[in-house]
C-alpha positions in Angstrom: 0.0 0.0 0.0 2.7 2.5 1.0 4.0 2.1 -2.7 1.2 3.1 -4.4 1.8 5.8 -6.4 -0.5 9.6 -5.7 -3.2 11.3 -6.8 -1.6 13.8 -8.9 0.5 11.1 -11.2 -3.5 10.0 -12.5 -5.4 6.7 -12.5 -2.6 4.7 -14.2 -0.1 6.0 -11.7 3.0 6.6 -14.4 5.9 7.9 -13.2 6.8 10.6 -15.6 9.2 10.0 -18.1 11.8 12.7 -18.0 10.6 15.9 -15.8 9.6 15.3 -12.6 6.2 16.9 -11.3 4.7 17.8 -7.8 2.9 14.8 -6.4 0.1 15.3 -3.9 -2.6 12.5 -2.4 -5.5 15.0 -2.8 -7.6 12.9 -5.1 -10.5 14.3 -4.8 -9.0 18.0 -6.0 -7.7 16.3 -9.1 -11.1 14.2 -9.9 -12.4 17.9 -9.6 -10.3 19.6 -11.8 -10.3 16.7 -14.5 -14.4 16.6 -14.5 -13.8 20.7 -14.9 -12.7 21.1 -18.9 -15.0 18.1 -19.9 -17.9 20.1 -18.2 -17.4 23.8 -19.4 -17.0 22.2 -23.2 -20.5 20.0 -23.0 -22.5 22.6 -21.3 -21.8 24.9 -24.5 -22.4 21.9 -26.7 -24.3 22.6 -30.1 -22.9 26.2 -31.2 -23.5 25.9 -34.5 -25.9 28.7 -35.2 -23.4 31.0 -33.8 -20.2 29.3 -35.8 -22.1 30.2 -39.1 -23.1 33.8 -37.1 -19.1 34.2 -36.6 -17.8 32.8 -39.8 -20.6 35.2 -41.7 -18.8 38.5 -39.7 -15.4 37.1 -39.8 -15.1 36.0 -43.8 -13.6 33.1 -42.5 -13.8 29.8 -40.1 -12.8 31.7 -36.4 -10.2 29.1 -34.9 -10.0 29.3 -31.3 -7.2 28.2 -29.5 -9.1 24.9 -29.0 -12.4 24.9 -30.8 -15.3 23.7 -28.4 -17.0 20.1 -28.6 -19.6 20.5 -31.8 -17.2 22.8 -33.3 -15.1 20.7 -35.5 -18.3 18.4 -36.2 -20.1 21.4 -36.9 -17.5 22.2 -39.5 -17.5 18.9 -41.3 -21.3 19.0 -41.8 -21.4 22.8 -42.4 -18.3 21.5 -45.8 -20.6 18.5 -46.6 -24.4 20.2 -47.0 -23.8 23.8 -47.6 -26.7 26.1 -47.9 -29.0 23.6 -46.3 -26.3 23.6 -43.3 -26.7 27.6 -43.4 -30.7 27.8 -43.5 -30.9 25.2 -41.0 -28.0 26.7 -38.7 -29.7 30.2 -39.2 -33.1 29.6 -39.0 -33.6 26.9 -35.8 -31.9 28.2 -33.0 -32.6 30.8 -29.8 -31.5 33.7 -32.1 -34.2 32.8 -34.6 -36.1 36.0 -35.6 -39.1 36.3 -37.5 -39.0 39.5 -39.9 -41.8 42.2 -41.3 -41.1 43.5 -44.4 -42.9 46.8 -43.7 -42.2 48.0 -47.3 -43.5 44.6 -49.2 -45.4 43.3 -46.6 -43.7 40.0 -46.7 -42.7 37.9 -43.6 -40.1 35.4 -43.3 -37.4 34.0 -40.7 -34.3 36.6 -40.4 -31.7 34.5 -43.1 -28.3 35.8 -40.8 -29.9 35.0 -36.8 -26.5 35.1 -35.2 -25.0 37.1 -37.2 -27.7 40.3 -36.9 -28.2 39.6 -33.7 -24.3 40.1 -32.9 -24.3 43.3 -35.0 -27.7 44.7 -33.4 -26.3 43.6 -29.6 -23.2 45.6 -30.5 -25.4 48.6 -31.9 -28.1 49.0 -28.6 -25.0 49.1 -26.2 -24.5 52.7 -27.3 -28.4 53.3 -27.9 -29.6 56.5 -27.4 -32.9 56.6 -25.4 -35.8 58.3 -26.7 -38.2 59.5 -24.3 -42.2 58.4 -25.5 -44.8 60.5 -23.6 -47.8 58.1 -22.8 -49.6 60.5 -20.4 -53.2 59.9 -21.7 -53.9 63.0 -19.9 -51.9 65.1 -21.4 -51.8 64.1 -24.8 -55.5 63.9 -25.7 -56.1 67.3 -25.8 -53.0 67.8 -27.9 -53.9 65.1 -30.2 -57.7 64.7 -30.3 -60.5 67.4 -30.7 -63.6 66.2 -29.1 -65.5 69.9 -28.8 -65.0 70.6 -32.4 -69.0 69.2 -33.0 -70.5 71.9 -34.4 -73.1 70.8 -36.4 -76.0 70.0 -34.7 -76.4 66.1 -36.4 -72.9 65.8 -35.2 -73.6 66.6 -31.5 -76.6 64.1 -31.9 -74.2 61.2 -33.0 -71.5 61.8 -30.2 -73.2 62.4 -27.2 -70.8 64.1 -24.5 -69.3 61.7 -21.7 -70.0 62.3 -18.2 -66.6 64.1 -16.7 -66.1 61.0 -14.4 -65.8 58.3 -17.0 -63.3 61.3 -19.4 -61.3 61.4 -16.5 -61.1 57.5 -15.8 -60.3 57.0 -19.1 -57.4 59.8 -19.2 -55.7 58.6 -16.4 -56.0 54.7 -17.6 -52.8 53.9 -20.1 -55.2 50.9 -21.2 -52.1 48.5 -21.7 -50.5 46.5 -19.0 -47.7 45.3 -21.2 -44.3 47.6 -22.3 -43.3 47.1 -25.7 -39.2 48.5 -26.1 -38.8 49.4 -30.0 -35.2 49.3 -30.7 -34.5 51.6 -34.0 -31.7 51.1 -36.0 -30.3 53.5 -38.7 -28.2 51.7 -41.1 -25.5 53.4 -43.3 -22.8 52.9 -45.8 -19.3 55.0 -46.4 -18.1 54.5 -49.5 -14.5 55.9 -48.3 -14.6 53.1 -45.3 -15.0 50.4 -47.8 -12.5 47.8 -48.3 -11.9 49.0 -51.9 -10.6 51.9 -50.3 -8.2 50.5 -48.7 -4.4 50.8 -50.9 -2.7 47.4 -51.3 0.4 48.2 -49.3 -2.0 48.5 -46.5 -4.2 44.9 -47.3 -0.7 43.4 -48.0 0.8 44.7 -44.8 -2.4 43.0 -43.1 -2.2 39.7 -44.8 1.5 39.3 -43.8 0.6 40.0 -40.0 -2.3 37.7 -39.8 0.5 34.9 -41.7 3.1 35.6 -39.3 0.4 35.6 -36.1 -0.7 32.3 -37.4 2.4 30.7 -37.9 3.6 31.6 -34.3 0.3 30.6 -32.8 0.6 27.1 -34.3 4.7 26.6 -33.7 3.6 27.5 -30.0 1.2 24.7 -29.7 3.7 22.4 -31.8 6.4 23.4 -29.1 4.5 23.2 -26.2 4.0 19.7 -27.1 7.3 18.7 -26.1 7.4 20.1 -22.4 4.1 18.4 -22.2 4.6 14.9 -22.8 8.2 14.8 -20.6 5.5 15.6 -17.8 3.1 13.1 -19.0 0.2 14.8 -19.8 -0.4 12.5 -22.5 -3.9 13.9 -22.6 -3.2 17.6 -22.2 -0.6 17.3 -25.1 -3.1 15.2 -27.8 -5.2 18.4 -26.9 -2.7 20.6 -28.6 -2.2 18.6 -31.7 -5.6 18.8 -32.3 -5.6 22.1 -32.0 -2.8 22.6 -34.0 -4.0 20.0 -36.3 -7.7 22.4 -36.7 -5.4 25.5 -37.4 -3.8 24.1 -40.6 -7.1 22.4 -41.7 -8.8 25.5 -41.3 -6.7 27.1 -43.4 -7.9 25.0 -46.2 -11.7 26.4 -46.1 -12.3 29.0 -48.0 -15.3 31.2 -47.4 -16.8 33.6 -50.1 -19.7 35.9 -50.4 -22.4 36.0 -52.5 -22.7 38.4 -55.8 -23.8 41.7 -55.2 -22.9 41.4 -51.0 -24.3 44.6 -49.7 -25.9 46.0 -52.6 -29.5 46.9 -53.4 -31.2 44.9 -56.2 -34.2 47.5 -55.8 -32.4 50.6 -57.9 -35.1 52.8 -57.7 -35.2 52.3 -53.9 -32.4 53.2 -51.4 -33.9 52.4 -48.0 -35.5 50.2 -46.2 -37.7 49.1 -43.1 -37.8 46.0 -41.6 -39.1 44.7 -38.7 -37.7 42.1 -36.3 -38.5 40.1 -33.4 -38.4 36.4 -32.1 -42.3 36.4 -32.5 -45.5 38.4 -33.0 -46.1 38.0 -29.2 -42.4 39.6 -28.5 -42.0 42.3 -25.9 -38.8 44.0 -27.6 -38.9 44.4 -31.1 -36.0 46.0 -33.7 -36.7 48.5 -36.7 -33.7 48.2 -38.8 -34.3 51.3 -41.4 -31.6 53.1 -43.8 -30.0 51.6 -46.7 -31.4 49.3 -48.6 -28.1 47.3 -49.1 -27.5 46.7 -46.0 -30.7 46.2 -44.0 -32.0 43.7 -46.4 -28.7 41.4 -46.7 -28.4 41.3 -42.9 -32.2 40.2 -42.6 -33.3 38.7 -46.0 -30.0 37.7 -47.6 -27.3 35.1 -46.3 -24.1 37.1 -45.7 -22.5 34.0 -46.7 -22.1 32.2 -50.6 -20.1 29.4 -49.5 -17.9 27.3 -48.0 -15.7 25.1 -49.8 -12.9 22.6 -49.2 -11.6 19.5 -50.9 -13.4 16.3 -50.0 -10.7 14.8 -47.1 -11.0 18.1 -45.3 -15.0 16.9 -44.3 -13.8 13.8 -43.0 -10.1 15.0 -41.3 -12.4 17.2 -39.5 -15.0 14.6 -38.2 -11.6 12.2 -37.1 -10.6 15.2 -34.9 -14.1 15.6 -33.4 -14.0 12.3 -32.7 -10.7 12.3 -30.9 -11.4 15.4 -29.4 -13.9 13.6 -27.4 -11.6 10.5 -26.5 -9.1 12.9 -25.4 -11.5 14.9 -23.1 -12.9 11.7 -21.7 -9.4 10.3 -21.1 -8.6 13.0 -18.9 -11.5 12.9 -17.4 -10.7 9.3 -16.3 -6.6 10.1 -15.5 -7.2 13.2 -13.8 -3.8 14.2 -11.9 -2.1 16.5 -13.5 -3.4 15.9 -16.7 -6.6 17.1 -15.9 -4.5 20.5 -14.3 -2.9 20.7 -17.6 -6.0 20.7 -20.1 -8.1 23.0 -17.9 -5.3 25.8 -18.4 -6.2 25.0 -22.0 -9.5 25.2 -21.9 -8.9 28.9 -19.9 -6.2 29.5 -22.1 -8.9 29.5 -25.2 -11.4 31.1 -23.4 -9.6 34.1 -22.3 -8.1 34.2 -26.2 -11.8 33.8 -27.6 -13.1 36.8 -25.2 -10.2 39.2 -26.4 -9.4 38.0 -29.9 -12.9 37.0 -31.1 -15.5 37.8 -28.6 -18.6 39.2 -30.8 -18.5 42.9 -30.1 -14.6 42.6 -31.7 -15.7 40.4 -34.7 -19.3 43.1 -34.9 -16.8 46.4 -34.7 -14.4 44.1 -37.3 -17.1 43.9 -39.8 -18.5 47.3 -39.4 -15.3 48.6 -40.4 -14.3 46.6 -43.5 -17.5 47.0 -45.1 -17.8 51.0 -44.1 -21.1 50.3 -42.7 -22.6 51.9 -39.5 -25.6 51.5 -37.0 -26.8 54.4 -34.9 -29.3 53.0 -32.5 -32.5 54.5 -30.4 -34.0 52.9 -27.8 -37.6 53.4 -27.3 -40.4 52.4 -24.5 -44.0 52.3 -25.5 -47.0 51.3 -23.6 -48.5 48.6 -25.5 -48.2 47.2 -28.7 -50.8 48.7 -30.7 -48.6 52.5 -30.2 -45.6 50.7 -31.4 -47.4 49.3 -34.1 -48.7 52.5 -35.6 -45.5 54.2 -34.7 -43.8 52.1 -37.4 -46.3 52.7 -39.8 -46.4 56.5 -39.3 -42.6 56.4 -39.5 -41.9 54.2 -42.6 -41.7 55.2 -46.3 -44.4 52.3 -48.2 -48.0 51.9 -48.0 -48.9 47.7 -47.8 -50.2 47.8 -44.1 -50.8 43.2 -44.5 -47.2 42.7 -42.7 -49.1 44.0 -39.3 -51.6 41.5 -39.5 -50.1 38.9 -37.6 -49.1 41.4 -34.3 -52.5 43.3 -34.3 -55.6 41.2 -36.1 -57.5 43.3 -38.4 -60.8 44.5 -36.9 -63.3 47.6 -37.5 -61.6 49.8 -35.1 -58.1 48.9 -36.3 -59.6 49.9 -39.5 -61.1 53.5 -38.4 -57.3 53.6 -36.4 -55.4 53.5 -39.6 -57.7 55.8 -41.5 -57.6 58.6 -38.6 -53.6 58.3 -38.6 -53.2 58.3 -42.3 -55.3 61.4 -42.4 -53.2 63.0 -39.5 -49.7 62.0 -41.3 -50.9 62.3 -45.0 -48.5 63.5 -47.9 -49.2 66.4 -49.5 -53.0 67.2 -50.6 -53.2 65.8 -53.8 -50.9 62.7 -53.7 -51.6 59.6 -54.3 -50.9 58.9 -50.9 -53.6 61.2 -49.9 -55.9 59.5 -52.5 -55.5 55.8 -50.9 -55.8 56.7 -47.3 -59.4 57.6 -48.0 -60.5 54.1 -48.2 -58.4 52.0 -45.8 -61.5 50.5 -44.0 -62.7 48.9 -47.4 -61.9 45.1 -48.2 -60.2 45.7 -51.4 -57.8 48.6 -49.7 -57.6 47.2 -46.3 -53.6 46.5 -47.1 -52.7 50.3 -48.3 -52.1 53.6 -46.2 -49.8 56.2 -48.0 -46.2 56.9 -47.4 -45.2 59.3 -44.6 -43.6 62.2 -46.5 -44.6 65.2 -44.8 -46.4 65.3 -40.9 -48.8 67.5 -40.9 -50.2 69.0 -37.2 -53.9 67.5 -38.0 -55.6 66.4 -34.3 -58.0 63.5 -34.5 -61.8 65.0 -35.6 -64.8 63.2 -35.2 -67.1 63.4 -38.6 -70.3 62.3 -39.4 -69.4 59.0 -41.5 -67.7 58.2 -38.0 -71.4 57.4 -36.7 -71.1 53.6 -36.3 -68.3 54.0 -34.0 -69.5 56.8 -32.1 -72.5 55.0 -31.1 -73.2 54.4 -27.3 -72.8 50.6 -28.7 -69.2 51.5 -30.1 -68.2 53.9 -27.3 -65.1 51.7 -26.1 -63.8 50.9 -29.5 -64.1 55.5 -30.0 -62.2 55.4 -26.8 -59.5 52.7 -28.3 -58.6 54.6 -31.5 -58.8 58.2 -29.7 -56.1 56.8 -27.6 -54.0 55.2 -29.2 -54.4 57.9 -32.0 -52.9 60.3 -29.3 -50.1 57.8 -28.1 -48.6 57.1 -32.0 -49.3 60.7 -32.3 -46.9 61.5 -29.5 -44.7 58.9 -30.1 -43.9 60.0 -33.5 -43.3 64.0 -32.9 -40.9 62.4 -30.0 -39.1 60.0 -32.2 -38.6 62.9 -35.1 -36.6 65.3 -32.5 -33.8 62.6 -32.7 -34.7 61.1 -36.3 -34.8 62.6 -39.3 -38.0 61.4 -41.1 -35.8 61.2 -44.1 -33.8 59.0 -42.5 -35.9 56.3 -41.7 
């Protein structure tokens, strides 16, 4: 018994070969620290919606200094199916978004999840807040006219309310739910383009990401040696594979698709899109500006492909698979070979938070491609404000893409007709023509573009019996509010937002 060998030489108990380590009959440290690496790596298993996100930002596969379990795999399947691989990847994960095409009307799931959302994280860190008024109060006698009933047929079809019951209904918001509308203005400089960049400066680059590689892989090649004098057999197979990932990687070559970040609508140069995981969502993200570049981060894949030769696929499978064996393996010798992978496994995580954490690979791409985000952050009171906020603030007239978020109804009807009247184009138009019959069937889906806010309040008219009727009182009471709170919302927003901008 007293020749039994300790705890920190592992479970086989072998002396090491050359240098001598520390030895120490803690077992139950080393079972700790051995059960450590193999935990981090399978609680972040199945990354592959963010290693297409990455890759997309990055122009090429990221190598960390030792990829995480999934990884590799991911890799080999993402060489082997190709654009299913992507709209899979892209499409079924937690940063799946679902997108309104407030121009078109059209909705569909975001074609970049990880990588927008990456871009749009980076953006709202530096968001500027935009203060909505939603004091009912306040704002329906800036908004709505309810005394301006001259005519005597008029003041028949709207009888007054009892000053109790205006009151109640002033001081009542009427939602119970905050909506946060996150608006993003998306631009291009030409100047910060890559094509604007001279070729001493893209060769100078290309020569220090060559020599940063080569010295990142001798490194692991020479750390090898040290590694297995100690036996830490485990710890050094972990190195070869990531050395082995390095010069495989290297192989892949990642290219976009034709016409990357350009507008196949000529005779339109912006955009407005609307995002969220679902219509039930309670933050939501307007992504407005150019057209280029708000509909190839939402609608097109920022990647074209992804090619290598055929051995690549399965070299890259083999190291997944050993990648696992060697994790496991240490996991079952503990000692000091468990010590020595877990400083790996830190090793790579502290590289992947400074070298290619998102907001670095998000402020990377933002700079190569001369494109910028300014954000605004704003808080509504329900959904329906936000809703018509959008509307108001857009450039477009198909009104279908709201369907889904608010369900068409008589009020919502009468609610899009009073705010398309308050926001109309010039008299004239043919804007102003089509907002005359939104509440029709046949031009339910049309309201005209917002090219000129006018200071029209919300006035009651005789063809707005129906609604008016003690029968339709609460559905008079809907639309005057949320009239007033898009109303407000709006004339806030435009203080910080150009309307030409958006």
């Amino acid at each position: 018994m007293s020749a039994e060998k300790p705890a920190s030489f592992g479970t086989n108990r072998l002396d090491p070969p050359v240098i001598g380590v520390a030895s120490s009959s803690a077992s139950v440290i080393f079972e700790w620290v051995a059960l450590v690496p193999l935990t981090i790596y399978l609680a972040q298993a199945g990354l592959s919606h963010r290693l297409v996100g990455r890759t997309a930002l990055a122009g090429r596969v990221v190598a960390s200094l030792f990829p995480r379990l999934g990884v590799l795999d991911g890799i080999a399947t993402l060489l082997r199916q190709g654009p299913d691989y992507l709209d899979r990847a892209s499409s079924v994960s937690e940063l799946h978004r679902t997108v309104w095409h407030v121009d078109f009307g059209s909705i569909f799931p975001c074609a970049n999840g990880a990588a927008s959302m990456i871009l749009t994280k980076h953006a709202i860190r530096t968001a500027v807040k935009i203060p909505i008024r939603i004091n009912l109060r306040e704002l329906l006698p800036e908004y709505v006219i309810k005394d301006d009933m001259a005519a005597e047929d008029e003041a028949s079809t709207f009888p007054r309310e009892t000053t109790t019951n205006s009151n109640n209904n002033a001081n009542s918001k009427g939602f119970s739910r905050p909506q946060t509308l996150y608006i993003l203005d998306c631009t291009i400089d030409e100047i910060g383009k890559p094509d604007g960049t001279s070729k001493a400066g893209r060769l100078i680059q290309r020569h220090l990401q060559a020599a940063t590689e080569a010295a990142v892989l001798l490194s692991l090649l020479g750390l090898c040696a040290p590694m297995i004098l100690m036996g830490l057999y485990g710890t050094t197979m972990a190195f070869l594979i990531s050395a082995a990932f390095r010069v495989l990687r290297l192989t892949i070559q990642v290219t976009r698709p034709d016409g990357y970040l350009q507008s196949n609508e000529p005779s339109q140069n912006r955009a407005c899109m609307l995002a969220a995981v679902h219509e039930n969502a309670s933050t939501w993200y307007l992504y407005v500006g150019e057209r280029g570049v708000v509909d190839w981060l939402l609608n097109k894949s920022l990647l074209g492909r992804v090619d290598a030769s055929a051995p690549i696929a399965a070299l890259l499978r083999a190291l997944a698979a050993l990648q696992l064996a060697t994790m496991t393996y240490v996991a079952a010798q503990k000692g000091w070979d468990g010590v020595g992978l877990l400083v790996l496994v830190l090793a790579a995580w502290l590289l992947d938070a400074v070298a290619y954490s998102d907001d670095r690979l998000a402020k990377r791409w933002l700079r190569a491609e001369g494109v910028g985000i300014r954000a605004f952050a704003c808080e509504f009171s329900g959904r329906v404000p936000m809703v018509g906020a959008v509307l108001a603030l857009r450039e477009g007239r198909v009104t279908s893409w709201m369907d889904g978020i608010l369900a068409p109804a008589t009020r919502r009807d009468l609610w899009l007709e009073k705010l398309m009247q308050s926001y109309a184009s010039t008299p004239g138009s043919e804007s102003s023509t089509a907002s005359s019959s939104v509440g029709s069937s046949a031009n339910r889906n049309v309201c005209p573009s917002v090219t000129q806010v006018t200071r029209q309040k919300l006035v009651w008219g005789p063809k707005d019996g129906k609604v008016a009727a003690d029968a339709d009182k609460e559905d008079r009471r809907w639309v005057e509010r949320n009239f007033a709170l898009v109303r407000a919302a709006v004339d806030d927003i435009n203080k910080h937002i150009r309307p030409s901008d958006v």
